[in-house]
C-alpha positions in Angstrom: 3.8 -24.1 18.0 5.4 -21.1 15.8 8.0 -23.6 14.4 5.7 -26.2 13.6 3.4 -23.7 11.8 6.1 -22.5 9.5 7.2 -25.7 8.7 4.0 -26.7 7.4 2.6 -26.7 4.1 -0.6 -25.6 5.4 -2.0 -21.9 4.7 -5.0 -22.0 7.3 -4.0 -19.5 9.5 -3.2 -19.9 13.4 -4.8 -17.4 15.5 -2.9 -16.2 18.9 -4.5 -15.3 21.6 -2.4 -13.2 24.3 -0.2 -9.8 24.3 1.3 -9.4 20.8 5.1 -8.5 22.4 5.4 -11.7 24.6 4.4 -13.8 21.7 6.6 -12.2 19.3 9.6 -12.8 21.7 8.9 -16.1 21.0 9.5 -16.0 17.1 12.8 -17.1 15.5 14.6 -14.0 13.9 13.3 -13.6 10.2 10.5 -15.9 9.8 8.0 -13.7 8.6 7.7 -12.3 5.0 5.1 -9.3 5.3 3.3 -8.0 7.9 0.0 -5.2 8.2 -2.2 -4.6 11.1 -4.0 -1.3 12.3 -3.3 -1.0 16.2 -6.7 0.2 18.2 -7.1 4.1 18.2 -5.2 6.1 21.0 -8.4 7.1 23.4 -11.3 6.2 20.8 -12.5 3.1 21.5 -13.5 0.9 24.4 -12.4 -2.5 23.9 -13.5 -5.5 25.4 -9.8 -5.9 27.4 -8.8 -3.5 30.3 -5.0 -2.3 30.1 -4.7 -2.9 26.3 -3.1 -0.3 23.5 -5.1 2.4 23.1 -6.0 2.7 26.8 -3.1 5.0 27.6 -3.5 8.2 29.7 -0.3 9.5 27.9 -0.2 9.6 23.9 3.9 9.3 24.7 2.9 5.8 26.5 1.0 4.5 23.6 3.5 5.5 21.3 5.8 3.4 23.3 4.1 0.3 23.4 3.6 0.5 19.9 7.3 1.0 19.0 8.2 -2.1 21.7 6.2 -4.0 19.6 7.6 -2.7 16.2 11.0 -3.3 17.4 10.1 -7.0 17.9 8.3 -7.1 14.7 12.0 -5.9 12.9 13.7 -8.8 14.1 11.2 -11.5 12.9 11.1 -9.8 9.5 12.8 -11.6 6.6 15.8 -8.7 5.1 13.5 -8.5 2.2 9.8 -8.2 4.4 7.9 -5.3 4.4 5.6 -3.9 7.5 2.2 -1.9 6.6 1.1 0.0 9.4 -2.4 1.4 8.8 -2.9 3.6 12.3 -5.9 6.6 12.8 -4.7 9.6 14.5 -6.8 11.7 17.5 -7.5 14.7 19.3 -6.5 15.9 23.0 -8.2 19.3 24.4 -8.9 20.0 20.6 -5.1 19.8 19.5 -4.7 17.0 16.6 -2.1 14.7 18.3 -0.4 13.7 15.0 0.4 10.3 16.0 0.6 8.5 12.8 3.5 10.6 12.1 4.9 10.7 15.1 4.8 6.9 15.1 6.2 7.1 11.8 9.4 9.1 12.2 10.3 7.6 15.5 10.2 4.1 13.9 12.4 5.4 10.6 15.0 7.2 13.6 15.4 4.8 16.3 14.5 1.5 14.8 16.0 2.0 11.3 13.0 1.2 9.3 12.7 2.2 5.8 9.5 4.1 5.0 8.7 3.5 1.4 5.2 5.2 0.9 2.8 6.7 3.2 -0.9 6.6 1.8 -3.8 8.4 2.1 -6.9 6.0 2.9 -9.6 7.9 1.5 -12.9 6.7 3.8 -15.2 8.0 0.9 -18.2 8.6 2.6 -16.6 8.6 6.4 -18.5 9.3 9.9 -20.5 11.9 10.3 -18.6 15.0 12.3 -21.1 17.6 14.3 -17.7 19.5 15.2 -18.6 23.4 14.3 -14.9 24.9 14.4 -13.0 21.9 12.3 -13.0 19.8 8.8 -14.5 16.5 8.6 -11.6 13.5 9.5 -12.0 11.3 6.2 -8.9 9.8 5.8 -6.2 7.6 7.7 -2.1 6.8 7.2 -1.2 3.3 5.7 2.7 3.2 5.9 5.1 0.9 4.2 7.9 0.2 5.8 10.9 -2.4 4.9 13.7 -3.6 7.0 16.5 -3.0 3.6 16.8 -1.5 0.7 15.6 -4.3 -1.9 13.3 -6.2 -0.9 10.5 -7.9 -2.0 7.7 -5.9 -4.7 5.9 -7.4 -7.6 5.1 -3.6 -8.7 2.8 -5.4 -11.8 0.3 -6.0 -8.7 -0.5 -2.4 -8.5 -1.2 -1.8 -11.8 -4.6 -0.5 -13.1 -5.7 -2.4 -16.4 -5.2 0.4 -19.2 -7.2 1.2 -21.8 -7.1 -0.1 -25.1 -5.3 2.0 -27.9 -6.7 1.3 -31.4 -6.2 2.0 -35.5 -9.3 4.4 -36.8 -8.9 5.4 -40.5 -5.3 4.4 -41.2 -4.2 6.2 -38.0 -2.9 4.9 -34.8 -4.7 6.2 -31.2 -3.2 5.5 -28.1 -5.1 4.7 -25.3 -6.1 8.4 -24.3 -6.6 9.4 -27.7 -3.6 10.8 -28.9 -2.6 10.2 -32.5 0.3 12.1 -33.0 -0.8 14.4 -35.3 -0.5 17.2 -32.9 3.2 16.1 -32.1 3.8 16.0 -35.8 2.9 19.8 -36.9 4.6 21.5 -33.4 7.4 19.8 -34.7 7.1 21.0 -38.6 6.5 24.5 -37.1 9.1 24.4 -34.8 11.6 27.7 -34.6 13.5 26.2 -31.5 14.3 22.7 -33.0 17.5 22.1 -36.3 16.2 20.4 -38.7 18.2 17.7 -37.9 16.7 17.6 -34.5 13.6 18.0 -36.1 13.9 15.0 -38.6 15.1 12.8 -35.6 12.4 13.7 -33.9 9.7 12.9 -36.7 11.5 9.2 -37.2 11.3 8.1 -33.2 7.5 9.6 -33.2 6.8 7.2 -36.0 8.5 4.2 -33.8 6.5 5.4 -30.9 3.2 5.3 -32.8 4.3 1.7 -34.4 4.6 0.7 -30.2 1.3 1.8 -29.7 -0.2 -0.4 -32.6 1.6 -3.6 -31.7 0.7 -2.9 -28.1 4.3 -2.6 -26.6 3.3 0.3 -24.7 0.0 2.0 -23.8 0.2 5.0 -24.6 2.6 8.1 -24.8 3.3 11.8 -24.1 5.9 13.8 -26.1 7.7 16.9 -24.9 9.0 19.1 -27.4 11.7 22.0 -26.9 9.6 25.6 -27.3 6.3 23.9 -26.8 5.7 21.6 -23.4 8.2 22.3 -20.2 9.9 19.6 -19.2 8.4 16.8 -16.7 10.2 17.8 -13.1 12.3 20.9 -13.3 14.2 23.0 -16.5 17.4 22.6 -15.2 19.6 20.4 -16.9 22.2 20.5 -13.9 19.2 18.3 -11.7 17.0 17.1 -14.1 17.8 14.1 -16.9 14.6 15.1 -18.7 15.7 18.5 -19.4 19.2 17.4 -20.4 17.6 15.9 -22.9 15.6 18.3 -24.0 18.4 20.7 -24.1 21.2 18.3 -26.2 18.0 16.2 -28.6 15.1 19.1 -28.2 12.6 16.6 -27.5 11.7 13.1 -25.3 9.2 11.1 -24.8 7.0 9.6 -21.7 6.3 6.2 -22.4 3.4 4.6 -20.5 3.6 1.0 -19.7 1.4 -1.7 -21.6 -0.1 -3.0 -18.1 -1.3 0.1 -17.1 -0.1 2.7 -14.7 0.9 1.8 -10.9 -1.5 2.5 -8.1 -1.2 6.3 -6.8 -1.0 7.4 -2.8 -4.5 7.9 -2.5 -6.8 4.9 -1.9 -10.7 5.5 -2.6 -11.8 2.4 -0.2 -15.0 2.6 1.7 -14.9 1.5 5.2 -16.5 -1.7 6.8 -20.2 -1.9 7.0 -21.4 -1.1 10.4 -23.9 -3.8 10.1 -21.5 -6.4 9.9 -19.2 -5.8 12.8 -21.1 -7.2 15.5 -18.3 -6.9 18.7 -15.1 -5.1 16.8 -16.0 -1.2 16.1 -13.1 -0.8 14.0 -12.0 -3.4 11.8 -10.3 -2.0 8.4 -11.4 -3.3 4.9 -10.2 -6.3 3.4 -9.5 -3.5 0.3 -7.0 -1.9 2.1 -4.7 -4.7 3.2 -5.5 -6.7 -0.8 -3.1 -4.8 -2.8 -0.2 -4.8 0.1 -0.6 -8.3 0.3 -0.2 -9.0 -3.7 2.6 -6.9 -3.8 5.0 -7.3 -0.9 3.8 -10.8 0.0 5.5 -13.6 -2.3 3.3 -16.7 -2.8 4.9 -19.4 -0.1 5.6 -16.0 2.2 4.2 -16.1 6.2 2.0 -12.7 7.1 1.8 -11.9 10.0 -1.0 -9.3 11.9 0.0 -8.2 16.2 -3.4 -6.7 16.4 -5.8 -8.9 14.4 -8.9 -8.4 15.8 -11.6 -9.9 13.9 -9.3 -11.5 10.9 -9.2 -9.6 7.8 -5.8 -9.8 7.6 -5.7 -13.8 8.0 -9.1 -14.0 5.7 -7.7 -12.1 2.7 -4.1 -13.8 2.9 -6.1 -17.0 3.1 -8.2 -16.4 -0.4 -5.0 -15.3 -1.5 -3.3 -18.6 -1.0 -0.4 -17.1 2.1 -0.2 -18.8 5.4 -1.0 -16.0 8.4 -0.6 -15.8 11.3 -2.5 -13.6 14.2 -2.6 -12.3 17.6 -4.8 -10.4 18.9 -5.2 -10.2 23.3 -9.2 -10.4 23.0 -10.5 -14.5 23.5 -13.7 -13.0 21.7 -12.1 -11.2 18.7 -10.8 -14.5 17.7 -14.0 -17.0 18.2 -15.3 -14.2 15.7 -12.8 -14.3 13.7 -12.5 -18.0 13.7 -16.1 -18.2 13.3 -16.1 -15.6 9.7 -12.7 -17.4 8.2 -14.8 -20.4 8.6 -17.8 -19.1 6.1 -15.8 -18.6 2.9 -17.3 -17.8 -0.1 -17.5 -22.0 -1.5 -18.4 -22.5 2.4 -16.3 -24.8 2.5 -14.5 -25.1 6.3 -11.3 -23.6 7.1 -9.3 -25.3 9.6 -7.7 -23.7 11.8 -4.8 -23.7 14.6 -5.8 -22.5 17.7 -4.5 -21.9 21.4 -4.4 -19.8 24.4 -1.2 -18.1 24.8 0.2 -18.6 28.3 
């Protein structure tokens, strides 16, 4: 069935149903481009199948199943796939477990993952908490890991559409409303710069503000010697920045036309409770959006061990990527079946679909 999916030209998704490790012994090594999934919480949730992950007495055990199925999940990776591992944390006799973590650094050690970012998933608005002796929990860990060290990104998918910079009275405004006239007198004024420095530095400002007008980059920060410390540390012995700023007296931060990369903290509000119905815990289709356009390429496979109720499947779907899911609960899936089926054209999705033996 695996092999027949793949070799497809199809991008409805198949949906697994059985236990995620078993099926992934079945997968040919490196078939899949990209997976994400969000593994039930360790002792939060009942779920609708006894003896699944998350029912452990043991954090330790949990942990353990998880990384069994991680391990798997390595080997069906393409060399240049990437793994997004949204997973909560919890609490024993009031101590704060730290699993994500734990998951996280026991993956990069024993495995030989690659963890590339770890993001903060910023719930917003979050659950209410009636604890009297601790914060509110409003956040969770999305991880990316990769198998190697170049592997697939299209880092102009994570980029937030900049602002505009324009021409008002003969002058040139970058997108955050710098015009350079600032830049201009510190450097005039100057006791710390030669003159030559200081004429160099006058002559690549004007080519800087010239970028800005024919839109080659966005916009622009200049650090001057004697006036703004440099970007990361003084030293010239760690720091290229200030090596330049020691031998020119001056550099500048050029910000890129497309606007600036996505940060580590995501602002996504979680699923609506009214819209759940039998899974208590399904993450956004936000959240798994930009890891899909980014690590994902456009004939790639994605693939999701704990898939509960589909978003993974229905977002790689409206993005045009085959998927495949697995998931151990027969009624996750119907659901799932049942929402990938109601697109937004409502037209029907087709989809491949058996009972793991």
């Amino acid at each position: 069935m695996i092999s027949e999916y793949l070799s497809n030209n199809s991008i409805e998704p198949l949906l697994i149903c059985g236990d995620s490790l078993e099926i992934l012994k079945t997968f040919p090594d490196g078939c899949i481009n990209m997976a994400m999934t969000s593994p039930p919480y360790w002792r939060k949730r009942e779920y609708d199948v006894e003896e699944s992950i998350g029912l452990e007495k043991k954090h330790t055990d949990y942990i353990d199943n998880l990384l069994n199925i991680f391990r798997e999940l390595h080997r069906v990776l393409t060399p240049s796939g990437s793994f997004w591992l949204n997973i909560g944390d919890s609490y024993l006799n009031k101590n704060l477990v730290g699993i994500p973590w734990r998951v996280a650094i026991k993956m990069c050690d024993e495995q030989g993952w690659i963890l590339r970012n770890s993001i903060v998933w910023n719930k917003v608005k979050g659950s209410p908490d009636n604890s009297k002796d601790k914060l509110r929990n409003v956040h969770e860990d999305l991880f990316h890991f990769v198998k190697s060290k170049k592997y697939y990104y299209d880092v102009d998918m994570t980029r937030k559409a900049p602002l505009k910079p324009k021409v008002q009275n003969g002058a040139v405004i970058s997108a955050t409303g710098v015009t350079g006239v600032r830049y201009k007198r510190q450097i005039e004024l100057s006791t710390a710069l030669t003159e030559i420095q200081k004429q160099n530095a006058l002559l690549e400002l004007n080519v800087i503000l010239e970028q800005i007008k024919e839109g080659v980059i966005a916009d622009f920060r200049m650090i001057i010697k004697g006036q703004q410390r440099t970007t990361h540390s003084d030293s010239s012995k760690v720091s290229g920045r200030a090596k330049e700023l020691e031998q020119k007296g001056f550099y500048f931060l050029r910000y890129h036309p497309d606007g600036a990369k996505l940060g580590d903290v995501w602002d996504i509000i979680p699923e609506d409770t009214q819209e759940r119905k039998l899974h208590f815990a399904p993450f956004p289709a936000d959240l798994c959006r930009t890891p899909i356009l980014t690590t994902c390429p456009h004939d790639g496979v994605i693939f999701d061990p704990f898939c509960g109720t589909g978003t993974t499947m229905a977002v790689a779907y409206e993005n045009g990527r085959k998927s495949i899911g697995v998931d151990i609960s027969q009624a996750y899936l119907d659901y799932a079946k049942e929402r990938i089926r109601s697109d937004e054209q409502g037209q029907g999705v087709l989809w491949d679909f058996y009972q793991a033996k």
